[in-house]
ChimeraX commands (.cxc) that place a marker at each C-alpha (Angstrom):
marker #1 position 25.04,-7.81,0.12 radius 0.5
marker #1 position 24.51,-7.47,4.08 radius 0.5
marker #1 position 21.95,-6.44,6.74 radius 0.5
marker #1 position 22.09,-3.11,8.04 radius 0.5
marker #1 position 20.71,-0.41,10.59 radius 0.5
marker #1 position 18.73,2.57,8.95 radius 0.5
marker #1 position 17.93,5.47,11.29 radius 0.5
marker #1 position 15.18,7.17,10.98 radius 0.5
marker #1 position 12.51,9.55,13.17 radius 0.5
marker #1 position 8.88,9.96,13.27 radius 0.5
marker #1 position 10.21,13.69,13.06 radius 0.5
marker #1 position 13.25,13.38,10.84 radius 0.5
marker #1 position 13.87,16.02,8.40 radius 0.5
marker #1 position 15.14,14.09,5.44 radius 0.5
marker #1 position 12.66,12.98,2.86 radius 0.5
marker #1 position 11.90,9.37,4.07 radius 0.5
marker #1 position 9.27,7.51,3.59 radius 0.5
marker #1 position 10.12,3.75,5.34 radius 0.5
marker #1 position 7.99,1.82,3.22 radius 0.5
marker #1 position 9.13,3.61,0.31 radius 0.5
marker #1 position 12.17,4.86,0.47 radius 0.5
marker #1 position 15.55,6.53,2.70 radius 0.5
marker #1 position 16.67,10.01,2.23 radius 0.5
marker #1 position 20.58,9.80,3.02 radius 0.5
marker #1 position 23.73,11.93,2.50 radius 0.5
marker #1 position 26.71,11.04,0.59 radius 0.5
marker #1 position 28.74,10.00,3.24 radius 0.5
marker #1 position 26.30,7.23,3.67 radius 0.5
marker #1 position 26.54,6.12,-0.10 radius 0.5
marker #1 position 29.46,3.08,0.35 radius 0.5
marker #1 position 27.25,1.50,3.80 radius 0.5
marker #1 position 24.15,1.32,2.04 radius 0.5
marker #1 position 24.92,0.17,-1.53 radius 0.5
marker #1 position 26.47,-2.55,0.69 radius 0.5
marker #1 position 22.79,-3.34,1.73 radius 0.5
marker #1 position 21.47,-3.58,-2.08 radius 0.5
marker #1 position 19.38,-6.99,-2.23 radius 0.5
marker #1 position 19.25,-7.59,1.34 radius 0.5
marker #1 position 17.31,-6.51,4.43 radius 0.5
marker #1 position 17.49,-3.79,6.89 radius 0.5
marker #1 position 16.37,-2.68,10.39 radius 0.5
marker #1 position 14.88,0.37,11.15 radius 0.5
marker #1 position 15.73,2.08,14.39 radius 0.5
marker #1 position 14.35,5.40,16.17 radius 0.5
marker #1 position 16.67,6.57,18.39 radius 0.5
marker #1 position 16.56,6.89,22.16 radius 0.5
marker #1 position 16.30,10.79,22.03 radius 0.5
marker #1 position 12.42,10.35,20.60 radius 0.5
marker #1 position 10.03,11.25,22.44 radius 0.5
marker #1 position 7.92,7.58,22.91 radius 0.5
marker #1 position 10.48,5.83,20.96 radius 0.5
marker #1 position 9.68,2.77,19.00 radius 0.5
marker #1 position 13.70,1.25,18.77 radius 0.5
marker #1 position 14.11,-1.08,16.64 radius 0.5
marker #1 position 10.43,-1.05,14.93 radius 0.5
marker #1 position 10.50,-2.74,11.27 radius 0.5
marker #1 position 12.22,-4.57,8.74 radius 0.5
marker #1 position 12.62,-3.78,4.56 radius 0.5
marker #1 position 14.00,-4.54,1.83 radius 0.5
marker #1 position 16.69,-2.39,-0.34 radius 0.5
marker #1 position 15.94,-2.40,-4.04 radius 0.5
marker #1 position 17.88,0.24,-5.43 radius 0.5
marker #1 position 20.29,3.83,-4.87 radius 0.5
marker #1 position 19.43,6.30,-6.31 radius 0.5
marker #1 position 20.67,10.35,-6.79 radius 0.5
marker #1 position 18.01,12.56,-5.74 radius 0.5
marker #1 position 16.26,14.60,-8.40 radius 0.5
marker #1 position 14.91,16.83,-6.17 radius 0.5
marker #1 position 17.97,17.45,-3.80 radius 0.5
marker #1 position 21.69,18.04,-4.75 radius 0.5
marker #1 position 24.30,16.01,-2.79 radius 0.5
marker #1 position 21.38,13.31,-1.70 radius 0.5
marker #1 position 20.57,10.20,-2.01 radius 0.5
marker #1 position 17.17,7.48,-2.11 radius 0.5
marker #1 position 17.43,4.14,-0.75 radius 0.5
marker #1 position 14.91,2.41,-2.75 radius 0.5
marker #1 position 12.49,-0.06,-0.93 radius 0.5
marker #1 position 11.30,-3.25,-2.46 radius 0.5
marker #1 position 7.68,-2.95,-2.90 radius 0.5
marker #1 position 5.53,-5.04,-0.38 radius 0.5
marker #1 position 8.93,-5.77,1.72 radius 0.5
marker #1 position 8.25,-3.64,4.72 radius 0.5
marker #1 position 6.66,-4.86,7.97 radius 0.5
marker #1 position 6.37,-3.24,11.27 radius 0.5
marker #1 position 7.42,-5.72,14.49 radius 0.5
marker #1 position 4.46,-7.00,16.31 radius 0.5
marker #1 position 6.62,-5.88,19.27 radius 0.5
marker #1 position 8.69,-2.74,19.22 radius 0.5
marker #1 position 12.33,-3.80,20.24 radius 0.5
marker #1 position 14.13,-1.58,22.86 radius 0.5
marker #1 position 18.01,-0.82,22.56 radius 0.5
marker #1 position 19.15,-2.07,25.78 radius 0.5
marker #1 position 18.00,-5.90,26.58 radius 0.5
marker #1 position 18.51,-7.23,30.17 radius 0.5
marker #1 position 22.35,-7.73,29.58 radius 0.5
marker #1 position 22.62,-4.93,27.88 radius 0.5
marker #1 position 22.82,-3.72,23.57 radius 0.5
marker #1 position 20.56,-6.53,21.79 radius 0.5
marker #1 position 22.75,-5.14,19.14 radius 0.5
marker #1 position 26.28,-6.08,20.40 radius 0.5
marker #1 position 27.95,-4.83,17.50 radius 0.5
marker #1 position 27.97,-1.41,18.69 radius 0.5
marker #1 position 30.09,-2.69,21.87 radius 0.5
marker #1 position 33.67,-1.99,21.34 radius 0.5
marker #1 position 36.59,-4.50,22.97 radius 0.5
marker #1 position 36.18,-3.27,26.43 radius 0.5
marker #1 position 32.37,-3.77,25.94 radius 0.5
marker #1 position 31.49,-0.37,25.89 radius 0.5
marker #1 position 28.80,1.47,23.30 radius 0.5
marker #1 position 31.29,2.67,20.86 radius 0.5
marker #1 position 30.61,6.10,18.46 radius 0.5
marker #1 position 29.49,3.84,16.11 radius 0.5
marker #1 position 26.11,3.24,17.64 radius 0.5
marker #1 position 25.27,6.82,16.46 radius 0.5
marker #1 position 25.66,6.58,12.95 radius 0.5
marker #1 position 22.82,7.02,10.88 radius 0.5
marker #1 position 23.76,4.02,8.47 radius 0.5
marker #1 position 25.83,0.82,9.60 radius 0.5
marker #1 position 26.22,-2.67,9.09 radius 0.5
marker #1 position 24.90,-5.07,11.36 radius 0.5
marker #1 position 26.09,-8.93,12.01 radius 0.5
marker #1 position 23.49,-11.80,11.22 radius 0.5
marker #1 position 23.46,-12.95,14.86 radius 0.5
marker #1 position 22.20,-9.28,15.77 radius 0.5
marker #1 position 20.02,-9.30,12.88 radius 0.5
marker #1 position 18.20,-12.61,13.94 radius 0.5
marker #1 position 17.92,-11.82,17.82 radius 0.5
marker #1 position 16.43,-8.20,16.82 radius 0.5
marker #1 position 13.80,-10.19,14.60 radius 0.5
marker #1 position 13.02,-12.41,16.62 radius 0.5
marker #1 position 11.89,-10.30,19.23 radius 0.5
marker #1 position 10.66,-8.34,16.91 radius 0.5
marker #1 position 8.18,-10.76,15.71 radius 0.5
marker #1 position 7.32,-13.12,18.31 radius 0.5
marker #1 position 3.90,-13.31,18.80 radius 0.5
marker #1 position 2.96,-14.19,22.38 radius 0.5
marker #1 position -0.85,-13.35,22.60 radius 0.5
marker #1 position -1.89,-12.75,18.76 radius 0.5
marker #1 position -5.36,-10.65,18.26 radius 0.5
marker #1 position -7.74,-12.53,16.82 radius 0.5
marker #1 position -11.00,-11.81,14.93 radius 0.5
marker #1 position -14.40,-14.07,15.93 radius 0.5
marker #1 position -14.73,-14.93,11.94 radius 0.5
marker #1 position -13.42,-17.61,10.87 radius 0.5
marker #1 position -13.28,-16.57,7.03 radius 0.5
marker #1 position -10.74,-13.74,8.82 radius 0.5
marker #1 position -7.75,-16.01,9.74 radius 0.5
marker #1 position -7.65,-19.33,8.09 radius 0.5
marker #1 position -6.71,-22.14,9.73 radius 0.5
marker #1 position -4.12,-23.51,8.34 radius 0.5
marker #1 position -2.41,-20.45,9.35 radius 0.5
marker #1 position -3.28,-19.99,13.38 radius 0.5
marker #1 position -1.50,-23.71,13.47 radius 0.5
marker #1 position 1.61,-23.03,10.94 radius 0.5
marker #1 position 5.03,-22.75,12.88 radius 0.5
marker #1 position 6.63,-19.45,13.15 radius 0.5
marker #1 position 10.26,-20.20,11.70 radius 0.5
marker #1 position 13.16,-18.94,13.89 radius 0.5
marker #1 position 15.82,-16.53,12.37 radius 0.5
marker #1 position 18.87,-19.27,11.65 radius 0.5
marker #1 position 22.55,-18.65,10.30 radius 0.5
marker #1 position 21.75,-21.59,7.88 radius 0.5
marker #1 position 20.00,-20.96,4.78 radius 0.5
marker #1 position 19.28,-17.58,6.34 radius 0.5
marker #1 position 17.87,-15.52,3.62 radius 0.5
marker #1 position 15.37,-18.46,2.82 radius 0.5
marker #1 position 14.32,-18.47,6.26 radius 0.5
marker #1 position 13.48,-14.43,6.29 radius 0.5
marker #1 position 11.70,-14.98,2.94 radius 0.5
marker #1 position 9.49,-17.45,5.09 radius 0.5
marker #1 position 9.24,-16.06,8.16 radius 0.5
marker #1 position 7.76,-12.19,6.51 radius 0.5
marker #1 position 5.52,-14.51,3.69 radius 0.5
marker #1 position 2.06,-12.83,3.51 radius 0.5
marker #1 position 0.38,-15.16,6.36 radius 0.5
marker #1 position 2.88,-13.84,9.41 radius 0.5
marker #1 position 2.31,-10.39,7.58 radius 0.5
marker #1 position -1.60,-10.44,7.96 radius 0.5
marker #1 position -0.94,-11.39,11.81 radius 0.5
marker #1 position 1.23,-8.41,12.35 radius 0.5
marker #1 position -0.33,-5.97,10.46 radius 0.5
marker #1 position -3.34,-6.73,12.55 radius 0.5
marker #1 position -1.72,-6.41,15.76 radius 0.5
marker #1 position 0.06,-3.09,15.08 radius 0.5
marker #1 position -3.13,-1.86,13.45 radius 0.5
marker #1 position -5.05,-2.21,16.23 radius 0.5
marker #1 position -3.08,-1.33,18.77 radius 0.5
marker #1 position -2.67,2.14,17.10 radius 0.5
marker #1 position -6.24,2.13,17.58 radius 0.5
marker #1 position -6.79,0.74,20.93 radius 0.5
marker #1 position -8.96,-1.66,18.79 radius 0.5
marker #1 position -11.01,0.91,18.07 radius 0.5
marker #1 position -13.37,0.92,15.02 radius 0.5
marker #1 position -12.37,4.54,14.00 radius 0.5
marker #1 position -15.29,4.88,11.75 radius 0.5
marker #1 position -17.91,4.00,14.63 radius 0.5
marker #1 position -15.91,4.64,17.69 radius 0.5
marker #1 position -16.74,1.33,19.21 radius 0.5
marker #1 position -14.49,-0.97,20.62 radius 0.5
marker #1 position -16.28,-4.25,21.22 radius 0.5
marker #1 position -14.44,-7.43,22.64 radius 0.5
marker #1 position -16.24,-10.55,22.22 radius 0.5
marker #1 position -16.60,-13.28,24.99 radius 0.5
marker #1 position -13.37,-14.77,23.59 radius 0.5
marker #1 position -12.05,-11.55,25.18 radius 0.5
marker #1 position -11.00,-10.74,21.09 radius 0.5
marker #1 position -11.42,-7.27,19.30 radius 0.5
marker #1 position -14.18,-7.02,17.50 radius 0.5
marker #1 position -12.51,-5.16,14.74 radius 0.5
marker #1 position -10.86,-5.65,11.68 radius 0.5
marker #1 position -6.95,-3.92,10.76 radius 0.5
marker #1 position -7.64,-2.63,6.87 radius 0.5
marker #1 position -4.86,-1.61,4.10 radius 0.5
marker #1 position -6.35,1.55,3.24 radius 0.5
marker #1 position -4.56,1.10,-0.57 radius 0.5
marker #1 position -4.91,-2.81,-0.33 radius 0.5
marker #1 position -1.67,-5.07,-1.02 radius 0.5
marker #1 position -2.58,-6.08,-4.67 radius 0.5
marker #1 position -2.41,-2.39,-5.07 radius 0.5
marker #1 position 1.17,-2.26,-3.33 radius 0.5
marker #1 position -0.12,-0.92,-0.46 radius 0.5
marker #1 position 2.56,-1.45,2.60 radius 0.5
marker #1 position 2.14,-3.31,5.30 radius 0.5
marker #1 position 3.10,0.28,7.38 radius 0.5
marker #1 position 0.18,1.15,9.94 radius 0.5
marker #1 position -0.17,4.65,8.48 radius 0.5
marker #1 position -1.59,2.41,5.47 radius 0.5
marker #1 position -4.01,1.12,7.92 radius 0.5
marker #1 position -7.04,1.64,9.69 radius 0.5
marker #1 position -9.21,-0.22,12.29 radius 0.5
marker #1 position -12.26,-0.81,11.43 radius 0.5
marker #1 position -15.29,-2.80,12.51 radius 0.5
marker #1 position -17.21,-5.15,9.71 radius 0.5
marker #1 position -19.95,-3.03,8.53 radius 0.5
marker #1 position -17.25,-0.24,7.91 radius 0.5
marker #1 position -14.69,-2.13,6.80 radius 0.5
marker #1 position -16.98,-3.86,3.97 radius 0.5
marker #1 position -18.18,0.24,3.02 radius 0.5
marker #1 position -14.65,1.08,3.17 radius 0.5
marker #1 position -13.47,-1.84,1.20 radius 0.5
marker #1 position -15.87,-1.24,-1.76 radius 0.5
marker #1 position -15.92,3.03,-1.61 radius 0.5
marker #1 position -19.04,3.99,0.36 radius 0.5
marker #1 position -16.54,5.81,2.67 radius 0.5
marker #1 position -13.39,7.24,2.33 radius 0.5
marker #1 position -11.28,9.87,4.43 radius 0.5
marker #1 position -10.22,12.89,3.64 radius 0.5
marker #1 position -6.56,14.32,4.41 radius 0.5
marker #1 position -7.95,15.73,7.54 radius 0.5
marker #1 position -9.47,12.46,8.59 radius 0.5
marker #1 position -13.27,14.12,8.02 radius 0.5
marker #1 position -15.11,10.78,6.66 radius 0.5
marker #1 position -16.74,11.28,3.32 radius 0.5
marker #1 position -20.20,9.59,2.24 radius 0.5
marker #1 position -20.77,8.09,-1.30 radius 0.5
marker #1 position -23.32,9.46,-3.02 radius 0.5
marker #1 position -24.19,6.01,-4.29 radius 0.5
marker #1 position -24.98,4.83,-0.94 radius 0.5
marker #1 position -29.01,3.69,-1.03 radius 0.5
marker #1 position -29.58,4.77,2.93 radius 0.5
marker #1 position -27.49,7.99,3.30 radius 0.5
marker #1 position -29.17,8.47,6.95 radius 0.5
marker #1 position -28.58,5.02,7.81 radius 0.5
marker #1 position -24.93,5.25,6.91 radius 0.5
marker #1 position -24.61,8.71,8.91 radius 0.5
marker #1 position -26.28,7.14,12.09 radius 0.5
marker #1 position -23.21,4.92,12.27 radius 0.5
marker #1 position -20.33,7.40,12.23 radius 0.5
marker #1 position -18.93,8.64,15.16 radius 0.5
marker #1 position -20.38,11.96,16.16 radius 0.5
marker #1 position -17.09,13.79,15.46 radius 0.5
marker #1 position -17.47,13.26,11.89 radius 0.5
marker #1 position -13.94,12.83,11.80 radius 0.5
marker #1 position -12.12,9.11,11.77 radius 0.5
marker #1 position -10.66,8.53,15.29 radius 0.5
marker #1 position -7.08,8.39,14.69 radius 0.5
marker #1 position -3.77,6.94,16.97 radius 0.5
marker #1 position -2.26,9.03,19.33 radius 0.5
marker #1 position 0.82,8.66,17.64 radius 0.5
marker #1 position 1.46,11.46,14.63 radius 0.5
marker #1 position 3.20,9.26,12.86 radius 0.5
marker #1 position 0.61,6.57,12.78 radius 0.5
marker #1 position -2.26,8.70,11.34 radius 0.5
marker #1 position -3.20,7.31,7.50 radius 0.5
marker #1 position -1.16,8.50,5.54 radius 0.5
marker #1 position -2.17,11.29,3.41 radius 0.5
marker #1 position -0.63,9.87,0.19 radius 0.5
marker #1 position -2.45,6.44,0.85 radius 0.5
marker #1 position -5.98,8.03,1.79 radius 0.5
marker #1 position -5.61,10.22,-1.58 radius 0.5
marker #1 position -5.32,6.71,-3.20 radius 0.5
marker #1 position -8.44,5.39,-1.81 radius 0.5
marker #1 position -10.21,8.27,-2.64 radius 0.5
marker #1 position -8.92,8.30,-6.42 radius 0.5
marker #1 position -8.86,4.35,-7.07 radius 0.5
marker #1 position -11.93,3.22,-4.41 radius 0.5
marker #1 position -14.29,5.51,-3.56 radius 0.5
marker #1 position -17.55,6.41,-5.51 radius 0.5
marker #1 position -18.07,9.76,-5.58 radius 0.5
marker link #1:1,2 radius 0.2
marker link #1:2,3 radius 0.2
marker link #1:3,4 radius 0.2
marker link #1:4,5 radius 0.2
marker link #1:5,6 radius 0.2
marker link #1:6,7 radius 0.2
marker link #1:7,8 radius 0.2
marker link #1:8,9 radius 0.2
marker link #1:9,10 radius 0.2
marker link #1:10,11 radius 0.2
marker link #1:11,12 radius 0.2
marker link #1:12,13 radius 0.2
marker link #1:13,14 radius 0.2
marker link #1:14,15 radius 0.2
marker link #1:15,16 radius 0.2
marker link #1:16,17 radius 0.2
marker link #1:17,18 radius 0.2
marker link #1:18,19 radius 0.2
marker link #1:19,20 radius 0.2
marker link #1:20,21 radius 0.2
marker link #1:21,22 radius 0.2
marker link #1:22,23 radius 0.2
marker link #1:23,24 radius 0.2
marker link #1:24,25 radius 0.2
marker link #1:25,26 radius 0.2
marker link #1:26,27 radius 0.2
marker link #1:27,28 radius 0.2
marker link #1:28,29 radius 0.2
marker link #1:29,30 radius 0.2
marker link #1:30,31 radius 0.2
marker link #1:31,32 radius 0.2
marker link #1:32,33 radius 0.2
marker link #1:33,34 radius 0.2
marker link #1:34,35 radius 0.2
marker link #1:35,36 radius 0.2
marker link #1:36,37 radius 0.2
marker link #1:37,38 radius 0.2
marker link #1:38,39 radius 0.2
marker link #1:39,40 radius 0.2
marker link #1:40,41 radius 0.2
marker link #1:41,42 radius 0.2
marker link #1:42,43 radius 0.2
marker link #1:43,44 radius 0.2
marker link #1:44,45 radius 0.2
marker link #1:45,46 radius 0.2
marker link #1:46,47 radius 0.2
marker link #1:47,48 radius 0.2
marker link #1:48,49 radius 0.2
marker link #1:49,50 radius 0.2
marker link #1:50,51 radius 0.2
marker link #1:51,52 radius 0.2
marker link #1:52,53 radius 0.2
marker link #1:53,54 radius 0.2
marker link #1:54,55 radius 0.2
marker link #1:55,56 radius 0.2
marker link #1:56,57 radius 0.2
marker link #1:57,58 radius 0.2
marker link #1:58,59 radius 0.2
marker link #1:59,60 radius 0.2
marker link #1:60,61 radius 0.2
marker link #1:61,62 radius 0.2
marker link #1:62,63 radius 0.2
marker link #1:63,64 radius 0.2
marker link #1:64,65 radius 0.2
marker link #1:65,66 radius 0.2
marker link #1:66,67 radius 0.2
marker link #1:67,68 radius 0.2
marker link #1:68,69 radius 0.2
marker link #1:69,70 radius 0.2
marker link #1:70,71 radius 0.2
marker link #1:71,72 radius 0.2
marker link #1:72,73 radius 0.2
marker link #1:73,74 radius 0.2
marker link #1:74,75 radius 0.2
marker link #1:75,76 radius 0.2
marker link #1:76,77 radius 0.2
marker link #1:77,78 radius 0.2
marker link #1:78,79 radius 0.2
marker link #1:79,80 radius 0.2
marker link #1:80,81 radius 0.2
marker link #1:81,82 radius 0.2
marker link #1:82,83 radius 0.2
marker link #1:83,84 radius 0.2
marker link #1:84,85 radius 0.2
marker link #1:85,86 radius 0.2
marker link #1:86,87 radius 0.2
marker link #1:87,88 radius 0.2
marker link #1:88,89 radius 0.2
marker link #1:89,90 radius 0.2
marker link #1:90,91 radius 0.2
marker link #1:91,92 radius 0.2
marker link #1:92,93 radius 0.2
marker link #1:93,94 radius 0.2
marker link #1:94,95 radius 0.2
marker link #1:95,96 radius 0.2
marker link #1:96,97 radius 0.2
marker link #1:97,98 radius 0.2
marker link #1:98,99 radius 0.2
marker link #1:99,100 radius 0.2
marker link #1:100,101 radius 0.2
marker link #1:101,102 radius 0.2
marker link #1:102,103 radius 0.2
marker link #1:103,104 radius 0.2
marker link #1:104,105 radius 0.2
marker link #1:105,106 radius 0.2
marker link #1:106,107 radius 0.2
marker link #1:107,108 radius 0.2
marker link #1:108,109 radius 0.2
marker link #1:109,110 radius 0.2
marker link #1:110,111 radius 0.2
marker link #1:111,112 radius 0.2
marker link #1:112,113 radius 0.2
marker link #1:113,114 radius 0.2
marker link #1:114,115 radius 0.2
marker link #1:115,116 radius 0.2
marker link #1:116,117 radius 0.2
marker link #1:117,118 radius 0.2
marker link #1:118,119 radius 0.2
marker link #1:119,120 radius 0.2
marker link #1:120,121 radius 0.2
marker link #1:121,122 radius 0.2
marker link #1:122,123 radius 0.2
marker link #1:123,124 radius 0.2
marker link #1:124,125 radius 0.2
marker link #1:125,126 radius 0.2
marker link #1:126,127 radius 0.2
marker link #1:127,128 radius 0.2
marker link #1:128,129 radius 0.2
marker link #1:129,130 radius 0.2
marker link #1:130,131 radius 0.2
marker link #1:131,132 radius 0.2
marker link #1:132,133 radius 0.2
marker link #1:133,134 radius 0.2
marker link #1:134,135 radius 0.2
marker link #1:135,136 radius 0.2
marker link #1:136,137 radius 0.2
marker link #1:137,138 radius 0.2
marker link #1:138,139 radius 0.2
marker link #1:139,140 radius 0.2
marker link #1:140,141 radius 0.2
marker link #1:141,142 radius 0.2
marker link #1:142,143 radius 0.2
marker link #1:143,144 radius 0.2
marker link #1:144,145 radius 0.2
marker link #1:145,146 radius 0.2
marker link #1:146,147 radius 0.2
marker link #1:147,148 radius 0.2
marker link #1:148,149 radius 0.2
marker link #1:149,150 radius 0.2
marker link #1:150,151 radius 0.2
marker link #1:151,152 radius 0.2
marker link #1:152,153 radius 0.2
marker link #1:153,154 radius 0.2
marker link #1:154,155 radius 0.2
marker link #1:155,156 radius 0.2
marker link #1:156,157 radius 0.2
marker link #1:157,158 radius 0.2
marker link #1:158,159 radius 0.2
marker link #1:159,160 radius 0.2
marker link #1:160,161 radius 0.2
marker link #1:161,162 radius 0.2
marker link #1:162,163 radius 0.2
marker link #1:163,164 radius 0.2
marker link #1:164,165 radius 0.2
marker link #1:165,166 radius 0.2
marker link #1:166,167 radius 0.2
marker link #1:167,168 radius 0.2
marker link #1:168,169 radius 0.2
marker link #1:169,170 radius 0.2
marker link #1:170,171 radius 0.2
marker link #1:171,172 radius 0.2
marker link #1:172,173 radius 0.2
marker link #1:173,174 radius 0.2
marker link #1:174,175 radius 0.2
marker link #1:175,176 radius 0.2
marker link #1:176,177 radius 0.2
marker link #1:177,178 radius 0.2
marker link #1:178,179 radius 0.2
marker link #1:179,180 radius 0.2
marker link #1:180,181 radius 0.2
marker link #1:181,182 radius 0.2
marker link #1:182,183 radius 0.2
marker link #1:183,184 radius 0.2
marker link #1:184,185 radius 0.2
marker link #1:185,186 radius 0.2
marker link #1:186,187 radius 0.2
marker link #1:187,188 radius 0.2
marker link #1:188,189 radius 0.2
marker link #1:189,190 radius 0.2
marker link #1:190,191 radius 0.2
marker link #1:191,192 radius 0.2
marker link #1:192,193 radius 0.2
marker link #1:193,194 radius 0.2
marker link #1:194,195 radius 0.2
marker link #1:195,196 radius 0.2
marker link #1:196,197 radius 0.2
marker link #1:197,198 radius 0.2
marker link #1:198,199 radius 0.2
marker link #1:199,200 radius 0.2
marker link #1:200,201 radius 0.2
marker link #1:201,202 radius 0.2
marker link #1:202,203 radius 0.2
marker link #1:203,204 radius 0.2
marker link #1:204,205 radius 0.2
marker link #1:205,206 radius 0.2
marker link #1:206,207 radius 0.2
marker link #1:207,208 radius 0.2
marker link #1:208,209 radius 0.2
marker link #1:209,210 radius 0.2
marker link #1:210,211 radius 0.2
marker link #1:211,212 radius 0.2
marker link #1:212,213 radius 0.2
marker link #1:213,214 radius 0.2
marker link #1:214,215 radius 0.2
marker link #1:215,216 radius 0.2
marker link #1:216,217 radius 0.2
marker link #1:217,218 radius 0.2
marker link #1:218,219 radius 0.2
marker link #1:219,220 radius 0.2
marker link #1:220,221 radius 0.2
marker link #1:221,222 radius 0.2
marker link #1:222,223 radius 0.2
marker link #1:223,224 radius 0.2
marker link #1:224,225 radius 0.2
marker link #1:225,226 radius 0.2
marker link #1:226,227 radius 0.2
marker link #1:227,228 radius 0.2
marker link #1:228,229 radius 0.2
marker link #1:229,230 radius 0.2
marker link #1:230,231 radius 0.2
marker link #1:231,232 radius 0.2
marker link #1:232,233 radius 0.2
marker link #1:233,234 radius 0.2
marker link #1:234,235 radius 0.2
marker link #1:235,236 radius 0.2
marker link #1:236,237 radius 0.2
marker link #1:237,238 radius 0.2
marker link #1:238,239 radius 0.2
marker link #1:239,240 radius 0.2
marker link #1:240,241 radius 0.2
marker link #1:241,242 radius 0.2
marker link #1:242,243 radius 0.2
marker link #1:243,244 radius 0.2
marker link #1:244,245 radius 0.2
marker link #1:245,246 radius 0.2
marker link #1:246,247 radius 0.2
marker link #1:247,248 radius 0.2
marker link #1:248,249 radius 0.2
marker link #1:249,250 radius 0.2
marker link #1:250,251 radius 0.2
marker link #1:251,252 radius 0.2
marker link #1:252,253 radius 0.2
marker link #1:253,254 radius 0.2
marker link #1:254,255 radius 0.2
marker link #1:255,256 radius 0.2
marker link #1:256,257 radius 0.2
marker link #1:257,258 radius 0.2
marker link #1:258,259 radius 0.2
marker link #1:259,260 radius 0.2
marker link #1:260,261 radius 0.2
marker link #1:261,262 radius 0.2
marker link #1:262,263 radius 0.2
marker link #1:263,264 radius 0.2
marker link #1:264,265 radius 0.2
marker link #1:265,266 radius 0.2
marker link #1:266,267 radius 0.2
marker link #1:267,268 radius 0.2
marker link #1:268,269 radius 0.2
marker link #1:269,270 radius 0.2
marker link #1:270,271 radius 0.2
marker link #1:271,272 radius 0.2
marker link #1:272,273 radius 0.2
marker link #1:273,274 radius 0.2
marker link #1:274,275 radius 0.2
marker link #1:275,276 radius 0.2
marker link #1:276,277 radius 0.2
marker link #1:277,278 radius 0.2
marker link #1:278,279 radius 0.2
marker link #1:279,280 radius 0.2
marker link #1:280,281 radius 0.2
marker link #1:281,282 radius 0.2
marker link #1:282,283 radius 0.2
marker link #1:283,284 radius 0.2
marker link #1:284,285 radius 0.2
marker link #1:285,286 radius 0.2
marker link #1:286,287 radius 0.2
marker link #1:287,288 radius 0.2
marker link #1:288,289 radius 0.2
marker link #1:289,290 radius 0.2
marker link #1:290,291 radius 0.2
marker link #1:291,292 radius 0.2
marker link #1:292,293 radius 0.2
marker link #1:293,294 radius 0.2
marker link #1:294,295 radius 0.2
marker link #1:295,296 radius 0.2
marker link #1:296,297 radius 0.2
marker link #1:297,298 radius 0.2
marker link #1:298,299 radius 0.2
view
């Protein structure tokens, strides 16, 4: 086992799915079976238009062949593995590569900073992390039911060399998930409520506005933001128990079963359509709203 880089673009052209799974070529097969059982970083590269750098963490389960493509093959992801850093990390730190295994012996960025697959050393694994997932201003919610709090006052543990892979286990448990997932959620949306369109901040100076799994975690739902949404508390409980879903296009679609139709309508935005990130890649997912609509929503 070992940690590794995974590249991947909001506009690739392989079959990837991050949460899911990595589309790869054979050349590729020997670097990531080496990753089987252990975690990996996914970066966007430089030449990205808004790039994110080093933006998550996951999880290989499995390699397969690909059934649908000759010559391919799938990087399986461990369900419920995935998480998005609260805090995009950029390539070049202020003394240059965070990852300083691409530096060759005359400290130069070697070739094999642009391959699409490669191992990475734990020290550049934990410093990427870290920064990754420090959280120096965490968004809050007013409720208290909404972040318990035994969590706002656990310790975040550090990446460590010793007893490393029981540290990650602890450091991505479902508590520092919650707190990220909110954070990237929202700032897709501009803690926006993209049901209502209103972005209220309380007197705490806190969004108003809840970050929902759109197919929730005891369904396997991802903690990816394209299986999010922000959404304020009247439409996240409708959401939550399928009085409104979304449809692929993002048009927002009214239960039948709802007992004040009118009442209901007066609160969606006057697009009719779920205000979405400004990022493509951020938009719900259509495979996760299809869920919702199949598995939640009352016709």
């Amino acid at each position: 086992m070992g940690f590794g880089v995974f590249i991947h673009r909001s506009d690739s052209i392989y079959d990837d799915s991050p949460a899911e799974r990595y589309q790869f070529p054979s050349q590729y097969l020997r670097r990531v079976e080496a990753c089987i059982g252990d975690w990996i970083i996914y970066y966007e590269p430089s030449k990205v238009a808004e790039t994110r750098g080093y933006f998550a963490i996951a999880r290989v389960q499995q390699v397969i062949s690909d059934p649908g493509t000759s010559g391919m093959y799938l990087a399986l992801i461990e369900p419920g593995s995935y998480l998005d850093f609260a805090n995009p990390v950029s390539f070049n730190g202020p003394t240059g590569p965070v990852e300083r295994g691409v530096l060759n012996e005359q400290g130069r960025i070697s070739g094999r900073a642009q391959s699409a697959v490669r191992p990475i050393s734990p020290d550049d694994f934990n410093r990427i992390c870290e920064l990754g997932l420090a959280e120096s201003a965490p968004l809050l919610p007013r409720r208290d039911e909404d972040v318990r709090q035994l969590d706002l006052n656990e310790p975040q543990m550090p990446f460590g060399l010793e007893q490393q892979r029981d540290r990650i286990s602890l450091t991505v448990s479902r508590v520092l998930r919650d707190r990220v997932f909110r954070r990237v959620v929202l700032r897709a949306y501009d803690e926006r409520c993209a049901i209502t369109g209103l972005k209220l901040i309380n007197g705490m100076g806190r969004a108003e506005v809840a970050a929902a799994h759109i197919r929730p975690v005891e369904a396997n739902g991802p903690d990816i933001v394209s299986n999010g949404i922000a959404l304020s508390g009247t439409a996240h409980w409708m959401f939550d128990r399928g009085l409104i879903s979304l449809a692929d296009n993002l048009k927002i679609l009214i239960s039948r079963q709802t007992n004040d139709l009118d009442g209901v309508r007066s609160i969606v935005n006057r697009t009719g359509h779920a205000i979405a990130p400004q990022r493509v890649s951020d938009h719900p997912h259509p495979h996760f709203l299809k869920w919702h609509r199949e598995y939640c929503f009352k016709q």
